[in-house]
MARGUGU-132404 format. One line per field, with one value per atom (N, C-alpha, C): residue number from 0; residue in one letter; x, z, y. Coordinates in steps of 0.001 Angstrom, whole numbers, plus 500000, padded with zeros to 6 digits. Example, Ala and Ser with C-alpha at 12.3 -4.5 7.8 and 13.67 -1.06 7.14 Angstrom:
2
n: 0 / 0 / 0 / 1 / 1 / 1
res: A / A / A / S / S / S
x: 513190 / 512300 / 513200 / 512850 / 513670 / 512900
z: 507800 / 507800 / 507800 / 507080 / 507140 / 507870
y: 494310 / 495500 / 496700 / 497750 / 498940 / 500030
***
This chain:
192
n: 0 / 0 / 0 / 1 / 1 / 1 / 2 / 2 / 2 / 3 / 3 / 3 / 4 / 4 / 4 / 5 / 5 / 5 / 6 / 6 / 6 / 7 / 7 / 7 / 8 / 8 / 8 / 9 / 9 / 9 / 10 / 10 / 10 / 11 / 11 / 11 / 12 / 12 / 12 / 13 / 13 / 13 / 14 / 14 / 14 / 15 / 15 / 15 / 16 / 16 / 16 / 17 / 17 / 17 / 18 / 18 / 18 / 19 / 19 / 19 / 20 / 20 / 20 / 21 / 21 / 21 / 22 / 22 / 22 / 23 / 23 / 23 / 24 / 24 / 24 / 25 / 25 / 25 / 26 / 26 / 26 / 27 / 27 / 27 / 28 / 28 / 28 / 29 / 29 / 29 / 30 / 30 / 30 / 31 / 31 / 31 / 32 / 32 / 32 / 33 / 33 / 33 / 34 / 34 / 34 / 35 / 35 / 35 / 36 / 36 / 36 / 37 / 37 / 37 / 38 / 38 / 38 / 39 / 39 / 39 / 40 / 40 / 40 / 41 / 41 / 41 / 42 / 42 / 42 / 43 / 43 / 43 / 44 / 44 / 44 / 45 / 45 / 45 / 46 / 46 / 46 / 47 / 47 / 47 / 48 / 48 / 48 / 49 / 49 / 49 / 50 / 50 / 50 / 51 / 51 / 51 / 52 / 52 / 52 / 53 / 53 / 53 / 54 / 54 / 54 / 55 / 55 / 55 / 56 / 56 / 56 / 57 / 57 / 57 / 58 / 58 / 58 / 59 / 59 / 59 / 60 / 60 / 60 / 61 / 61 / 61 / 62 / 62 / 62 / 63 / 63 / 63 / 64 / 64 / 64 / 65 / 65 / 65 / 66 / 66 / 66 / 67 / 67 / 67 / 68 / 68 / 68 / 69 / 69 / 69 / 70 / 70 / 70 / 71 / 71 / 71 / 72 / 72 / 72 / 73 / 73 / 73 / 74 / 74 / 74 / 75 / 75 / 75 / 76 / 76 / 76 / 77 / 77 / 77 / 78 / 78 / 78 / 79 / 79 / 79 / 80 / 80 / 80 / 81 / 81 / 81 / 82 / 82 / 82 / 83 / 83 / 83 / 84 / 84 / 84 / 85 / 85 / 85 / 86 / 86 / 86 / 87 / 87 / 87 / 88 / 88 / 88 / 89 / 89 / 89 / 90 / 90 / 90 / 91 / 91 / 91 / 92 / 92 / 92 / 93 / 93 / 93 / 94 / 94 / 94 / 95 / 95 / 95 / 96 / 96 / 96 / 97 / 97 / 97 / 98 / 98 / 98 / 99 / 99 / 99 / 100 / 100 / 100 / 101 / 101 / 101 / 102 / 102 / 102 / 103 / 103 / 103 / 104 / 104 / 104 / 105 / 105 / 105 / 106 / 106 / 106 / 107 / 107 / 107 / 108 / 108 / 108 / 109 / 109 / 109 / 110 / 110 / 110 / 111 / 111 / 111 / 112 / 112 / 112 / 113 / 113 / 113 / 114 / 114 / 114 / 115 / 115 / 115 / 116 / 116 / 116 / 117 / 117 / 117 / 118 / 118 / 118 / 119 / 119 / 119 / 120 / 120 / 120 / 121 / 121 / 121 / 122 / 122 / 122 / 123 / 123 / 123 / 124 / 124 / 124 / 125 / 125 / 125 / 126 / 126 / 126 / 127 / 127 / 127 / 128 / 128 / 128 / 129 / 129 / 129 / 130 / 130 / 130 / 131 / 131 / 131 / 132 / 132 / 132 / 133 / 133 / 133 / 134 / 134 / 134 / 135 / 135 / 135 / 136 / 136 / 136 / 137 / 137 / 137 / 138 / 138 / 138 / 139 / 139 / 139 / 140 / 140 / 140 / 141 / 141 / 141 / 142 / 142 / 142 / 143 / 143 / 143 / 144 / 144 / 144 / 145 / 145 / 145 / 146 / 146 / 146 / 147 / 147 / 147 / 148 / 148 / 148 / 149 / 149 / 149 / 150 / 150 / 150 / 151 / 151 / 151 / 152 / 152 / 152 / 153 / 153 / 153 / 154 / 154 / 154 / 155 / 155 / 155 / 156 / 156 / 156 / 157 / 157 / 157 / 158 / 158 / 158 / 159 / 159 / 159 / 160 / 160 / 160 / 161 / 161 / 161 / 162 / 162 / 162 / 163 / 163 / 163 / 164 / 164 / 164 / 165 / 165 / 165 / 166 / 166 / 166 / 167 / 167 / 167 / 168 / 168 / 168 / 169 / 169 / 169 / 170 / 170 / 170 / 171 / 171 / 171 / 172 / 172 / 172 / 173 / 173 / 173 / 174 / 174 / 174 / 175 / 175 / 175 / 176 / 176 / 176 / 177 / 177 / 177 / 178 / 178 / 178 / 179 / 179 / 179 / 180 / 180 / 180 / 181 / 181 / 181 / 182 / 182 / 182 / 183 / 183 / 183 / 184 / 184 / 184 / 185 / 185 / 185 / 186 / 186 / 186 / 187 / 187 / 187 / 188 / 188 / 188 / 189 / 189 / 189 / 190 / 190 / 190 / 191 / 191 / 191
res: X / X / X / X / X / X / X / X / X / X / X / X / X / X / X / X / X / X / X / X / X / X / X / X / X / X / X / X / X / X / X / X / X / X / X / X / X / X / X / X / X / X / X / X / X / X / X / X / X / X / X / X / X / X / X / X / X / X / X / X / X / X / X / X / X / X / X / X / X / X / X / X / X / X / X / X / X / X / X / X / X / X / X / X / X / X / X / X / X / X / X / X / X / X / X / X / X / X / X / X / X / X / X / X / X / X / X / X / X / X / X / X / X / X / X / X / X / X / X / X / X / X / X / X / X / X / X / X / X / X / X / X / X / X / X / X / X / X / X / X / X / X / X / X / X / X / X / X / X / X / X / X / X / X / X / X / X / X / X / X / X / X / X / X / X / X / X / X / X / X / X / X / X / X / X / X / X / X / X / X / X / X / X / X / X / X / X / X / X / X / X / X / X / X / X / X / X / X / X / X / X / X / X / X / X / X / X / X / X / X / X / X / X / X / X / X / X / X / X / X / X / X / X / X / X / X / X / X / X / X / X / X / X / X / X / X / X / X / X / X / X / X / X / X / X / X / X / X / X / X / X / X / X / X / X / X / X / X / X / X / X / X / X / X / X / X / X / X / X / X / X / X / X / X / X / X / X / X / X / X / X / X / X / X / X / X / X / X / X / X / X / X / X / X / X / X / X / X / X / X / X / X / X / X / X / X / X / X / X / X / X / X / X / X / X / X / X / X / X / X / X / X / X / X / X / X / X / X / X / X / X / X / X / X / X / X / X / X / X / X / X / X / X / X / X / X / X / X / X / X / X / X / X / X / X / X / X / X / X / X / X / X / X / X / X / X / X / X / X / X / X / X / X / X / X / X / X / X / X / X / X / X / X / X / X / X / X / X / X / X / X / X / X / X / X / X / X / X / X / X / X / X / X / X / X / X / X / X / X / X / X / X / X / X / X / X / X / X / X / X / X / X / X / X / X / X / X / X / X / X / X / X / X / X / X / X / X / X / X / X / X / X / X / X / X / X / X / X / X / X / X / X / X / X / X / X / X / X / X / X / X / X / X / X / X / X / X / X / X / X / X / X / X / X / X / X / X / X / X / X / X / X / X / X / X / X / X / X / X / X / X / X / X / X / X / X / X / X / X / X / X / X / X / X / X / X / X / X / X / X / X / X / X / X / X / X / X / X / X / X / X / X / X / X / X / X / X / X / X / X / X / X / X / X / X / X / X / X / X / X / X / X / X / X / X / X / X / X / X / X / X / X / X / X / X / X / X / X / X / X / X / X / X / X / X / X / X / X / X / X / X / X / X / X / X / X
x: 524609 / 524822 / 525795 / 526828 / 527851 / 527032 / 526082 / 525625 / 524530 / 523921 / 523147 / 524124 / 525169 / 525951 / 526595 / 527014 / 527661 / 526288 / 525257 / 523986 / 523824 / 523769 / 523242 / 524641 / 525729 / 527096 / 526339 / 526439 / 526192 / 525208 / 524118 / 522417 / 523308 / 524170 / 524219 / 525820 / 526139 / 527111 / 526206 / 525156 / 524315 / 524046 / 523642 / 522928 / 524606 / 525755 / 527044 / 527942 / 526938 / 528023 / 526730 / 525579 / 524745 / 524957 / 525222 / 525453 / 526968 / 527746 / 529280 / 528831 / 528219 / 527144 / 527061 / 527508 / 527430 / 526038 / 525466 / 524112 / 523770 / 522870 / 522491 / 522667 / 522800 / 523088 / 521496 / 520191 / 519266 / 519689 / 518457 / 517996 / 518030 / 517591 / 516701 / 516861 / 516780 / 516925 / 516539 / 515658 / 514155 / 514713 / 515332 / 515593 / 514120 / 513947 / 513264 / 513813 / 513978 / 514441 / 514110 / 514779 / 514864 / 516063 / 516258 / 517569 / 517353 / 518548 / 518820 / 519512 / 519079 / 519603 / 520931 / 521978 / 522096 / 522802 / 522439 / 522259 / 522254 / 523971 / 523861 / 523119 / 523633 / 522877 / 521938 / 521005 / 519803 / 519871 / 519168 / 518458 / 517088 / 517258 / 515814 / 516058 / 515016 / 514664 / 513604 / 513631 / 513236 / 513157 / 512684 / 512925 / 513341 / 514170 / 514914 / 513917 / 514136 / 513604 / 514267 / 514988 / 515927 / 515548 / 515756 / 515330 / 517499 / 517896 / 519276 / 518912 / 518623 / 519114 / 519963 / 520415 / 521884 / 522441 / 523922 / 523795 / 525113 / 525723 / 526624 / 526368 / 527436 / 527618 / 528363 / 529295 / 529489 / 528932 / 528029 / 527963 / 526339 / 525555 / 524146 / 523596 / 522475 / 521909 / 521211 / 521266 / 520060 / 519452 / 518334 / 517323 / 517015 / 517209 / 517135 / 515771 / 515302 / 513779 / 513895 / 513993 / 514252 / 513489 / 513216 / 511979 / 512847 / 512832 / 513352 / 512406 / 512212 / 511486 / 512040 / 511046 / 512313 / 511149 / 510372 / 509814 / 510432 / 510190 / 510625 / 509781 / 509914 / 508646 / 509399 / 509300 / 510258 / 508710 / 508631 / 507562 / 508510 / 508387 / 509846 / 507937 / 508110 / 507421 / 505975 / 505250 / 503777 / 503784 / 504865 / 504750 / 505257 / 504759 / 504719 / 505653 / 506659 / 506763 / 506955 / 506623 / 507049 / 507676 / 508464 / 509072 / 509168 / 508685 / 508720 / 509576 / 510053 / 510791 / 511017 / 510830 / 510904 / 512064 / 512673 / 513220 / 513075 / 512563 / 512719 / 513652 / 514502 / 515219 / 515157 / 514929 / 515008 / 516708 / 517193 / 518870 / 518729 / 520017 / 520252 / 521686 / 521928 / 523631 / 524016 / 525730 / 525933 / 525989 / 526628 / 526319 / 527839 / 528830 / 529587 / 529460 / 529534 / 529131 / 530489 / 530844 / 531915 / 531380 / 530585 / 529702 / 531014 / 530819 / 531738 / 530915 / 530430 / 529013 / 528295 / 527931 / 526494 / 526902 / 527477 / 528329 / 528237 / 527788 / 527608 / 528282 / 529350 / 529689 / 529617 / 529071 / 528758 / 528582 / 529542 / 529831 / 528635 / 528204 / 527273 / 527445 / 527611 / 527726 / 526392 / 525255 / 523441 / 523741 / 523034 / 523203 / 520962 / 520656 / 519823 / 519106 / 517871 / 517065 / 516531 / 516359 / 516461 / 515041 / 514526 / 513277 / 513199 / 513317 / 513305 / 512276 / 510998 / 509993 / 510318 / 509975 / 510179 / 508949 / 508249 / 507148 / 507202 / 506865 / 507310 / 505847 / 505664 / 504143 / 504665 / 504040 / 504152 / 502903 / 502590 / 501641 / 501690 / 500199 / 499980 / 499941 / 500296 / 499471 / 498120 / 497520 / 495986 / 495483 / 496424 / 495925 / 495874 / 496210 / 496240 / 497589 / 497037 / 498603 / 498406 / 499614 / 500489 / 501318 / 501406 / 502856 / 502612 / 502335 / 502412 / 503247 / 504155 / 505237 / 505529 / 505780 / 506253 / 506997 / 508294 / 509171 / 509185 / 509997 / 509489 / 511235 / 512363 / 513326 / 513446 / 513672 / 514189 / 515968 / 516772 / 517874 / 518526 / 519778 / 520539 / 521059 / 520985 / 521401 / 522302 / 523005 / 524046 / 524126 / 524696 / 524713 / 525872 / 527380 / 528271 / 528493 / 528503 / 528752 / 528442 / 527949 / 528101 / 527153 / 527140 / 527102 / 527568 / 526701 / 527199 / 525621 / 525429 / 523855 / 524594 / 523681 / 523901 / 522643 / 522977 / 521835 / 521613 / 520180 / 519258 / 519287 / 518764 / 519028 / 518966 / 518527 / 518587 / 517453 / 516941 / 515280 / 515229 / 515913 / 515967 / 517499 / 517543 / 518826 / 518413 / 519269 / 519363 / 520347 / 520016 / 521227 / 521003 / 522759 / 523194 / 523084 / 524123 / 524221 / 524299 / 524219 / 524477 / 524630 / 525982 / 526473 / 526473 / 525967 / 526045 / 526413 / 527495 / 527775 / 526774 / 525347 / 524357 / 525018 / 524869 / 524991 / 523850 / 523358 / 522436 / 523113 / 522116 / 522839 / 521779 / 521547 / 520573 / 520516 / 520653 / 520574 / 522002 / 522907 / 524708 / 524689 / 523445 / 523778 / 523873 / 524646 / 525087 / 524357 / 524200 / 524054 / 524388 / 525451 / 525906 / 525238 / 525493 / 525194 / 525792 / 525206 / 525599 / 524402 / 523400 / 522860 / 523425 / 522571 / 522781 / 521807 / 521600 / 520174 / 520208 / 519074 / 519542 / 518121 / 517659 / 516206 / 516364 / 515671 / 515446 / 515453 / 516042 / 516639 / 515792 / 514923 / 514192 / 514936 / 515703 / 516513 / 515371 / 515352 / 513879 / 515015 / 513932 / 514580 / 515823 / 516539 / 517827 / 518338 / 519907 / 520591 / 521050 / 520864 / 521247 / 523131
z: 620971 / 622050 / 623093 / 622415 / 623958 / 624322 / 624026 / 624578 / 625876 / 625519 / 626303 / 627596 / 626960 / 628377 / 629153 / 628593 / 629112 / 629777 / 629559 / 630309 / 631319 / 631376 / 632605 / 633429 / 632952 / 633910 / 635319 / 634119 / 635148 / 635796 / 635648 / 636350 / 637397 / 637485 / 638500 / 639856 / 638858 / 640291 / 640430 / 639952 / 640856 / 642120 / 643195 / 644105 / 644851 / 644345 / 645139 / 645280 / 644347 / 644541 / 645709 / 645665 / 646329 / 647957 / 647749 / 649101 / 649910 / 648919 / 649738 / 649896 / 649224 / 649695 / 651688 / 651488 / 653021 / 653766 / 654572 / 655389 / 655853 / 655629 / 656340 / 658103 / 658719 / 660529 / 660925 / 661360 / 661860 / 662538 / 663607 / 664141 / 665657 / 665166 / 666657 / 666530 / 667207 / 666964 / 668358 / 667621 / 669258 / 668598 / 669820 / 669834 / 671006 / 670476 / 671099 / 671018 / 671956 / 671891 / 673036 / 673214 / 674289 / 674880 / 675837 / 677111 / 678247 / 678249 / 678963 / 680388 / 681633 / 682829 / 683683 / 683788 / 684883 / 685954 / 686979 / 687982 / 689721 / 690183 / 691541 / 691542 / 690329 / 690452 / 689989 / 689080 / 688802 / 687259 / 686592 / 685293 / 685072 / 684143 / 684511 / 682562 / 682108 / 680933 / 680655 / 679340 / 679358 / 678172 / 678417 / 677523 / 677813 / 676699 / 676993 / 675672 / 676251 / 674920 / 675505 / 674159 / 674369 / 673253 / 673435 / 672572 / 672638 / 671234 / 671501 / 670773 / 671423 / 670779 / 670099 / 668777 / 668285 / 668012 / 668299 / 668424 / 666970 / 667247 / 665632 / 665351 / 664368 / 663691 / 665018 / 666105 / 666719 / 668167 / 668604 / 669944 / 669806 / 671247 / 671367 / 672837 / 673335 / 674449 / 674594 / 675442 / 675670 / 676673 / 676887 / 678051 / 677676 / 678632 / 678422 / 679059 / 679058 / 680004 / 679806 / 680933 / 680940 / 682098 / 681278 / 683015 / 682854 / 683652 / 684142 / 684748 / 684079 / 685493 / 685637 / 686944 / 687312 / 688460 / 688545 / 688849 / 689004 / 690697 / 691118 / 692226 / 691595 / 692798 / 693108 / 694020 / 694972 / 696098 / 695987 / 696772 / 697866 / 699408 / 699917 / 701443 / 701260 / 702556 / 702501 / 701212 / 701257 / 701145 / 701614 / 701267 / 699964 / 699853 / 698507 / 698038 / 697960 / 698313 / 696320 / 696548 / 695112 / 695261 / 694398 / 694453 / 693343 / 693449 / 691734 / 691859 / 691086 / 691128 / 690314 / 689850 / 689168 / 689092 / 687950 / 687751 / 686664 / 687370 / 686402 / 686488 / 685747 / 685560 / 684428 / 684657 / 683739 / 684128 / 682982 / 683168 / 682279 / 682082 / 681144 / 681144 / 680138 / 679822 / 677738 / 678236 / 676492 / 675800 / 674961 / 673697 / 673300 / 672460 / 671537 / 670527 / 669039 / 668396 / 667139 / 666887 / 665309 / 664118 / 663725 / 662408 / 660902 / 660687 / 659722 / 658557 / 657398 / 656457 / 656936 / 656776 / 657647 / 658964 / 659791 / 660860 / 661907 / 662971 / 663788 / 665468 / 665656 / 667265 / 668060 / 669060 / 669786 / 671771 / 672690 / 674201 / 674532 / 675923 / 676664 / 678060 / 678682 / 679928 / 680602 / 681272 / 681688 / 683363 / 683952 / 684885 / 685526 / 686674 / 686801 / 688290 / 687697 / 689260 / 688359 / 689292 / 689026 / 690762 / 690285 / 691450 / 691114 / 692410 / 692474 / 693226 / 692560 / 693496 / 693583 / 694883 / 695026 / 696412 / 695614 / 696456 / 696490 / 698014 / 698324 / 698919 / 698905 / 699135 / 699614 / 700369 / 700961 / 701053 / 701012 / 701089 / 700838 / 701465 / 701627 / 699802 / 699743 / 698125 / 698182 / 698883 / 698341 / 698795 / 698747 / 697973 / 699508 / 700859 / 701752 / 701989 / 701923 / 701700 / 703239 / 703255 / 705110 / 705541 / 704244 / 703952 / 702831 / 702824 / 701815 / 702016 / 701596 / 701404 / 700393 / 700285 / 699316 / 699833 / 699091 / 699245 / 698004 / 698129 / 696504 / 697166 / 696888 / 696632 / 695993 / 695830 / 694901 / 695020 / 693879 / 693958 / 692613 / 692986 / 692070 / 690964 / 689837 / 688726 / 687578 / 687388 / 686162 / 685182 / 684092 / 682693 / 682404 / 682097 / 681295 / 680142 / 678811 / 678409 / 676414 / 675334 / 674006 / 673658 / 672190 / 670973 / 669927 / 668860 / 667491 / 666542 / 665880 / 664846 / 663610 / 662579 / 661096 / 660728 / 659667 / 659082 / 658101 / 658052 / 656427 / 655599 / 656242 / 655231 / 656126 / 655217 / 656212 / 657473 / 657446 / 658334 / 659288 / 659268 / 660049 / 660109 / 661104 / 661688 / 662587 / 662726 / 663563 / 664608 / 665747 / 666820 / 666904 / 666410 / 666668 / 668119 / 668710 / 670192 / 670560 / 672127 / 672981 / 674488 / 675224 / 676252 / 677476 / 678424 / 679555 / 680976 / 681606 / 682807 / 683476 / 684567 / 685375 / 686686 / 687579 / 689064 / 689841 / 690433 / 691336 / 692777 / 693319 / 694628 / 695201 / 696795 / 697710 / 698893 / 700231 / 701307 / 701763 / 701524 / 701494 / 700596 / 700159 / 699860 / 697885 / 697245 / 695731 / 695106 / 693640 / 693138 / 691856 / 691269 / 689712 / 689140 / 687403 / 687150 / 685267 / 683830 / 683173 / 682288 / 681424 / 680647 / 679097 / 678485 / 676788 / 676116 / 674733 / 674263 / 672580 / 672508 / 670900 / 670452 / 669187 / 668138 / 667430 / 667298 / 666550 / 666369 / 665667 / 665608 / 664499 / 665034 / 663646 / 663796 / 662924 / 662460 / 662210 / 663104 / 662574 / 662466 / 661204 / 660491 / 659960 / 659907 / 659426 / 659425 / 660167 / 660445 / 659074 / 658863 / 658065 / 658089
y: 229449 / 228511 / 229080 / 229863 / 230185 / 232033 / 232308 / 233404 / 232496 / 231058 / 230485 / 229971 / 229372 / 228888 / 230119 / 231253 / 232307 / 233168 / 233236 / 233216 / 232719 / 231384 / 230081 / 230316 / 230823 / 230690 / 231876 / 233111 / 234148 / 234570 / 233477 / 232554 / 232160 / 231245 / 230384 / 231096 / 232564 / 232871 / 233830 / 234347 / 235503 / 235214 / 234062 / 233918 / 234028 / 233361 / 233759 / 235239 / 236068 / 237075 / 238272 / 237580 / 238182 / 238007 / 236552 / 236245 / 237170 / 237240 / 238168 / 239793 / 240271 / 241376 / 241454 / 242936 / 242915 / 243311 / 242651 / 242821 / 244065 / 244282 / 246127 / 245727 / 247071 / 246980 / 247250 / 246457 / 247091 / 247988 / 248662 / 249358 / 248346 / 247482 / 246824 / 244786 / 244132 / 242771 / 241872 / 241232 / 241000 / 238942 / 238680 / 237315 / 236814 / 235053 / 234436 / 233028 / 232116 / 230823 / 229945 / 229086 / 228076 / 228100 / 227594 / 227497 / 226250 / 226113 / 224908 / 225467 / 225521 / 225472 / 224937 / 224694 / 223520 / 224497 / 224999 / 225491 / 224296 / 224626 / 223624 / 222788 / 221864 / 220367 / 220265 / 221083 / 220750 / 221260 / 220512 / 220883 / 221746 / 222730 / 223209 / 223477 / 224020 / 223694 / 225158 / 226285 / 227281 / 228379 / 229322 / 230278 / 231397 / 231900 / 233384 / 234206 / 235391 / 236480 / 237589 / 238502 / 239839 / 240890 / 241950 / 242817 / 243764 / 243545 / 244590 / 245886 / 246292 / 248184 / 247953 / 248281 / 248615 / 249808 / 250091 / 251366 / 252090 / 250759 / 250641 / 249538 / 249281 / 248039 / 246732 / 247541 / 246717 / 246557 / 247910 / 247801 / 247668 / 247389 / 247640 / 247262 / 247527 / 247419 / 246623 / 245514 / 244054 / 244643 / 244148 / 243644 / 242431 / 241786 / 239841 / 239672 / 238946 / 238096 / 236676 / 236312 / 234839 / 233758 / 232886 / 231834 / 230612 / 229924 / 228380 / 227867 / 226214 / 225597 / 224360 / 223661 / 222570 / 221781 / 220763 / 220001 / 218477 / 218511 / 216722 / 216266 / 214872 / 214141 / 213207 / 212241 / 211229 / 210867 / 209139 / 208802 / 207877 / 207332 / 206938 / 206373 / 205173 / 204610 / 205320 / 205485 / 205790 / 207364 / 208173 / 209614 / 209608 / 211160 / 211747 / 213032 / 213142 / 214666 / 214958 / 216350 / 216987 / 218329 / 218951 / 219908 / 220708 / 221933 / 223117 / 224124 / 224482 / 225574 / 226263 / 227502 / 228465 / 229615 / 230003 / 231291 / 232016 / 233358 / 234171 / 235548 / 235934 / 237062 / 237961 / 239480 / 240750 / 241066 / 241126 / 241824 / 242826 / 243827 / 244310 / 244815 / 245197 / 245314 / 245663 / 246167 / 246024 / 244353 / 244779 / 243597 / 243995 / 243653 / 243500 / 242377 / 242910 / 242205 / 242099 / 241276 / 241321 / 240663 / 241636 / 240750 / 240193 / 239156 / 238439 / 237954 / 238468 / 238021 / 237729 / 236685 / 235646 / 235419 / 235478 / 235162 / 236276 / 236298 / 237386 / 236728 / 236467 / 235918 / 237709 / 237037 / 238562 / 237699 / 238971 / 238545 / 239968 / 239914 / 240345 / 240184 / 241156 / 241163 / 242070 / 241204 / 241525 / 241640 / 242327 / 242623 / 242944 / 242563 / 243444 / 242073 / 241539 / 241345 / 239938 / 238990 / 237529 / 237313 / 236152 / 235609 / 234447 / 233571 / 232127 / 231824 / 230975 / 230888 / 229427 / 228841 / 227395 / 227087 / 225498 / 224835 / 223876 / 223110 / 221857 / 221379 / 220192 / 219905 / 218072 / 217942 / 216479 / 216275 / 214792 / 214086 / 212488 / 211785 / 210402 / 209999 / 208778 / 208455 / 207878 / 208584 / 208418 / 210012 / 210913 / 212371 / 213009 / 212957 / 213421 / 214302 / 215831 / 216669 / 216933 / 217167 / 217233 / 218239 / 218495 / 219957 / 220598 / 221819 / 222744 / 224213 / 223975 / 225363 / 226007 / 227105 / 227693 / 229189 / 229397 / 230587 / 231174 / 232733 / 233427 / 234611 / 234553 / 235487 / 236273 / 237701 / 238439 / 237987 / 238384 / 238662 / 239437 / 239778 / 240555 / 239318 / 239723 / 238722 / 239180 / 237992 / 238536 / 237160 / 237494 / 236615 / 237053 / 236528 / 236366 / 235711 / 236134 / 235011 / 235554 / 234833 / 234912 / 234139 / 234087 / 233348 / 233529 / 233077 / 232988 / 233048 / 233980 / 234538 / 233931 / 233517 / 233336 / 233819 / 234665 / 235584 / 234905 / 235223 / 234346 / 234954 / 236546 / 237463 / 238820 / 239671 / 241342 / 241397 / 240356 / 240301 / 239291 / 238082 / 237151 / 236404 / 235868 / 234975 / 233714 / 233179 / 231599 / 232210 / 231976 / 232342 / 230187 / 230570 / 229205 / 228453 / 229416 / 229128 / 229985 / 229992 / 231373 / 230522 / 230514 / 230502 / 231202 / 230779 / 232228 / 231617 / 231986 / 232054 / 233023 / 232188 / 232910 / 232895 / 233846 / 234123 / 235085 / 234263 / 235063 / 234945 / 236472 / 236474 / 237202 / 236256 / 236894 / 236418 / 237330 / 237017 / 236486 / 237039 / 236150 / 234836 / 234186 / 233125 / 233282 / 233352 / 232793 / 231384 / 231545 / 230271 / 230457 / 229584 / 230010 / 228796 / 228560 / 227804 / 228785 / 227526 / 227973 / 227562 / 228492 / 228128 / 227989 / 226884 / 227008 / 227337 / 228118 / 227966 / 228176 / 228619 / 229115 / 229535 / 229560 / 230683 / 230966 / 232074 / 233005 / 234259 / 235043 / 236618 / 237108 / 238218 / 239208 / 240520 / 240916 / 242146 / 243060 / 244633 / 245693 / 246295 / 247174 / 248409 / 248384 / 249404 / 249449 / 250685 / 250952 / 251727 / 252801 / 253903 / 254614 / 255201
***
């Protein structure tokens, strides 16, 4: 009987001493998630996807890809107007990362080219359009900002959160704003 309980003991700290086991460093780590906008007054709602090079345990290389959108309609004395708006930005930049077990908080400073397409369309409400516009910017773009990864295991993670101070800039004119988001992290390969 005490070879059965001294058995089932060291059954039940195996999965804890596995877990303090330190995580291998991939190679590579291709995030995909959702993001939240709020940009000069507006909400826009989206997805980010990044691929980090890693190059140690603490440093590595992003390329971010990221879209926003943002749709409003307002009807005022029989007109119609609606309004879309789009962003998308490619950045790239380092990574710092301080992995802590399961725990990965990591800052990023992205840098690169951001496009805001925006269309405005007026019309009667019985389907008579009167105005149709649309503009399309390039600009220079940047992302300040972090999160926080919890690893499942050597292959996948939860990016908890991830914070970013955005600034685009084009034509003299600026527009900051700060997204939130969060996903999914697949860890490739592994660093020798």
């Amino acid at each position: 009987m005490r070879k059965f309980v001294a058995g089932a003991a060291l059954f039940c700290l195996l999965p804890i001493a596995a877990s303090a086991q330190e995580l291998i460093t991939p190679k590579a780590e291709l995030f995909t998630g959702f993001s939240f906008l709020r940009l000069e007054k507006t909400n826009q709602l989206g997805w980010n996807t990044a691929v980090n090079a890693v190059i140690n345990r603490n440093l590595g290389f992003v390329t971010d890809a990221s879209g926003y959108y943002n749709s409003e309609s307002r009807t005022v004395n029989g007109i119609e107007t609606k309004g879309d708006r789009s962003i998308h930005s490619i950045l790239v930049g380092p990574r710092v990362t301080d992995p802590r077990g399961r725990f990965s908080p990591f800052a990023q400073a992205l840098f690169g080219w951001s496009r805001v397409h925006e269309n405005a369309t007026a019309g009667t409400a019985a389907g008579g359009v009167f105005l149709d516009a649309s503009d399309s910017t390039n600009a220079f773009g940047m992302k300040l900002g972090g999160g926080m990864d919890f690893a499942l295991n050597d292959f996948a993670a939860v990016r908890i959160v991830q914070v970013d101070y955005m600034l685009m800039r084009a034509n003299g004119n600026k527009s900051q704003g700060v997204s939130v988001g969060g996903g999914v992290v697949f860890r490739l390969g592994q660093k020798r």
